[in-house]
C-alpha positions in Angstrom: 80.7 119.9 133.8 79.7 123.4 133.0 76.7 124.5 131.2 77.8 125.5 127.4 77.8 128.4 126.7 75.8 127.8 123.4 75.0 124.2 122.3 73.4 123.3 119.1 71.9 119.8 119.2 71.1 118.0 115.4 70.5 121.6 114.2 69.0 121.5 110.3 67.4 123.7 108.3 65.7 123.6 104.9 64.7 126.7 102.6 62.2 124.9 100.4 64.2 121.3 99.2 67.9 123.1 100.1 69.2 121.8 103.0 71.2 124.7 104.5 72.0 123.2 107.9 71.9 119.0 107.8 72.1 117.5 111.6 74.4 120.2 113.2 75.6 119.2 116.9 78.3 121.3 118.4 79.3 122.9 122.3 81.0 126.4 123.0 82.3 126.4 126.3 82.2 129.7 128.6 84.5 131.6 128.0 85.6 130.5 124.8 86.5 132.8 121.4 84.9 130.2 119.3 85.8 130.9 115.0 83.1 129.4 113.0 84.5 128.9 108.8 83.4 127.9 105.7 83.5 129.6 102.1 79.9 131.5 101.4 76.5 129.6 101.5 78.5 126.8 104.1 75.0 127.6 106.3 77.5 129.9 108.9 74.9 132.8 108.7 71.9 130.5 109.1 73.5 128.8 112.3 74.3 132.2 113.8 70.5 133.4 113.4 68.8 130.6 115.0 71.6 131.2 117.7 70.4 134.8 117.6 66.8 134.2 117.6 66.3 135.8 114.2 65.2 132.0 112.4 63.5 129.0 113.5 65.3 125.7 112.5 63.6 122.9 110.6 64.9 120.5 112.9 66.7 120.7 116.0 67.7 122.9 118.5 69.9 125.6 120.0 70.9 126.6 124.1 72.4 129.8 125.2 73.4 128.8 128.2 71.2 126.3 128.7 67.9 128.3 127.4 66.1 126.7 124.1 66.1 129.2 121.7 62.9 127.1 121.2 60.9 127.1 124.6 62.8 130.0 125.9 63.3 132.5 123.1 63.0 135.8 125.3 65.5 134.7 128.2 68.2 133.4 125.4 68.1 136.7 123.6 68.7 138.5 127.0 71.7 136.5 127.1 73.0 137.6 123.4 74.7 140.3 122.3 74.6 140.2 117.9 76.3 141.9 115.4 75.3 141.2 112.0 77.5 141.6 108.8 74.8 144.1 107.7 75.4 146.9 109.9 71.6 147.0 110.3 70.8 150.4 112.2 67.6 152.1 112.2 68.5 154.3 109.5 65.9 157.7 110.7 67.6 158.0 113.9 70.9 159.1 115.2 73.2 156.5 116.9 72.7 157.7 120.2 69.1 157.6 119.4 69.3 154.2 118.1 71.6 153.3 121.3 69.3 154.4 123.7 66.3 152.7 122.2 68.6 149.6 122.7 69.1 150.3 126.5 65.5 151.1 126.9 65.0 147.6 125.4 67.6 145.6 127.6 65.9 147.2 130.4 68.7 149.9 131.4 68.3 153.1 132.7 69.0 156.0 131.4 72.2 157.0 133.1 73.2 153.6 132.4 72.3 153.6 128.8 74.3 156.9 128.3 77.4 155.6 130.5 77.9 153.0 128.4 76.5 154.9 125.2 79.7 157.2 126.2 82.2 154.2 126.8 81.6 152.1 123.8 81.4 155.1 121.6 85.3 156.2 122.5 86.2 152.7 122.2 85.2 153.1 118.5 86.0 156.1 117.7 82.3 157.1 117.5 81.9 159.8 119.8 81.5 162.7 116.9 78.7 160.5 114.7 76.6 160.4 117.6 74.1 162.8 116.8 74.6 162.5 112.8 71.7 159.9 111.3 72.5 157.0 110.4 71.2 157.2 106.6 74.1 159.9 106.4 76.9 157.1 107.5 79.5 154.8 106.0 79.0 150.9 106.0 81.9 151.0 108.5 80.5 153.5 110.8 77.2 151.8 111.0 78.8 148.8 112.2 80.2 150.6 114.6 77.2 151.2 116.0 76.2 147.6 115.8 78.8 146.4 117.9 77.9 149.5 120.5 74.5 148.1 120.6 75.3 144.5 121.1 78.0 145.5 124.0 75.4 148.0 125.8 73.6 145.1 128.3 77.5 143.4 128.8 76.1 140.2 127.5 77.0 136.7 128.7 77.5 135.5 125.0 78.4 137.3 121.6 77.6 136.0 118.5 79.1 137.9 115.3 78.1 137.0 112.2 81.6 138.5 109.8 81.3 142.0 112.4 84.7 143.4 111.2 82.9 144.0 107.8 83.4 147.7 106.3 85.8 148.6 110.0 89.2 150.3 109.3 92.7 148.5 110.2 92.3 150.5 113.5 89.0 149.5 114.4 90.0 145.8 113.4 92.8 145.9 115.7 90.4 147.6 119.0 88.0 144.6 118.3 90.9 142.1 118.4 91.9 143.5 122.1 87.9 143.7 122.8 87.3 139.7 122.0 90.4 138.9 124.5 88.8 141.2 127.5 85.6 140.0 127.1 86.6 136.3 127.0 89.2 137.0 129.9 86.4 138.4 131.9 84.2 134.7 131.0 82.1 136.1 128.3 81.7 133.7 125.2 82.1 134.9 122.0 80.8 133.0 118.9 82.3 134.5 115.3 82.1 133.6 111.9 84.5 135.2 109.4 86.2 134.8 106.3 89.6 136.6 108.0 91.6 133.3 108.5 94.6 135.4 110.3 92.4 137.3 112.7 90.9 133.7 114.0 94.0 132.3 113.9 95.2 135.6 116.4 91.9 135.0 118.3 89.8 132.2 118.4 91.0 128.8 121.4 88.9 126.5 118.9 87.1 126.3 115.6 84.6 124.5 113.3 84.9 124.6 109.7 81.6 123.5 108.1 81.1 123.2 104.2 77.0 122.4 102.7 75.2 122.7 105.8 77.7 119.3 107.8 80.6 120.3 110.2 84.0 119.4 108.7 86.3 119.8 111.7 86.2 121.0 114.7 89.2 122.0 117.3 92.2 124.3 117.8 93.5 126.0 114.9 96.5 123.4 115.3 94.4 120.2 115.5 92.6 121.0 112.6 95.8 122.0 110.4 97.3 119.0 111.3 94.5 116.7 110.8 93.4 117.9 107.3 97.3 117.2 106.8 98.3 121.0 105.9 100.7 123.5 107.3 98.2 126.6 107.2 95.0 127.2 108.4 94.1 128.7 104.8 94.9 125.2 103.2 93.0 123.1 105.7 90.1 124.8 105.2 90.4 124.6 101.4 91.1 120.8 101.7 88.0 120.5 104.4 85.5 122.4 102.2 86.3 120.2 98.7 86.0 117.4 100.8 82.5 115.1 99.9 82.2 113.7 103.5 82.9 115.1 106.9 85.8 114.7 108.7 85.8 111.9 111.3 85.1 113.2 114.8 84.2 116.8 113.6 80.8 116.7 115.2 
């Protein structure tokens, strides 16, 4: 069997006496364009961070690709490629400044840097903000960026925490055709969102998790049908009022 590309292994985390994660198991494969749902404050964000490297669990553990985000911090995050819902930039500097601080980061070169700089940037439809700062930008545009940064090292693993936030219907509609060619090409991509029809388009499998517990996990199908629905949209309704976890979800 194949390493996972991420694996979280009785994952919890506490801020103060909230429980935001509570005993979280769960394995993406390679290759995989996993969904990850649940209404806000389900713990999606938190999961995605320790994932990320940004937070430390209470309890538990989580593998990129077989590195602890624990014992092995640096390697995982070279395997990573983020984009938060934020569209976090570093507001005094242009994109392509901010870009090519990234590559200088993920150990590129230059040429490199400004090759793929050049690529991504068409791709979005970025080309002309280059040089404007990034305190002058929209929320959309500055997630643009985001997802240029994350794509720049042509990571193993992409974890996007709601990325389509602020991006216009053709933006939405490039990103939908991105997630395919990276997963065709073996990449993993990990993605938490509230759109139910773009992970229905997207995702191979899913986890719905409600209060910190996993709910469901499987196709889009399997968990329809087993939370006894004929949408998606319903399932997760009936999955995130439930008081207990569904059997078999972690």
């Amino acid at each position: 069997m194949s390493t996972p590309a991420i694996e979280l292994t009785r994952l919890s985390m506490r801020y103060g006496n909230r429980p935001a994660l509570d005993d979280v198991s769960l394995a993406v494969a390679p290759g995989e364009i996993f969904g990850y749902l649940g209404p806000n404050g389900a713990g999606k964000t938190t999961t995605l961070k320790i994932v990320a490297g940004i937070l430390r669990p209470s309890t538990g553990d989580a593998a990129v690709l077989g590195s602890s985000v624990l014992t092995e911090p640096l390697l995982a995050k070279t395997r990573i490629g983020y984009v938060p819902e934020s569209g976090a930039v570093f507001e005094k500097l242009t994109p392509r400044e901010h870009l090519r601080f990234v590559g200088r980061v993920r150990g590129l070169t230059a040429a490199e840097t400004d090759e793929r700089i050049a690529r991504h940037a068409g791709r979005f439809q970025l080309t002309a903000e280059l040089d404007r700062r990034c305190s002058d930008l929209s929320k959309g545009t500055k997630q643009k960026v985001c997802w240029c940064a994350a794509l720049l090292h042509e990571p193993p693993v992409l974890v996007l925490d709601e990325p389509l936030s602020g991006l216009d219907v053709e933006s939405v509609a490039r990103v939908k055709e991105l997630l395919r060619e990276v997963a065709a090409r073996g990449a993993t991509v990990f993605y938490s969102s509230h759109l139910i029809d773009v992970v229905e388009k997207v995702c191979t499998r899913i986890a719905v998790i409600d209060r910190g517990r996993l709910r469901a996990v499987g196709t889009p199908l399997e968990v329809t049908i087993g939370a006894g629905c004929d949408s998606l949209e319903a399932a997760i309704r009936v999955l995130t009022a439930a008081e207990t976890a569904v059997p078999g979800a972690a």
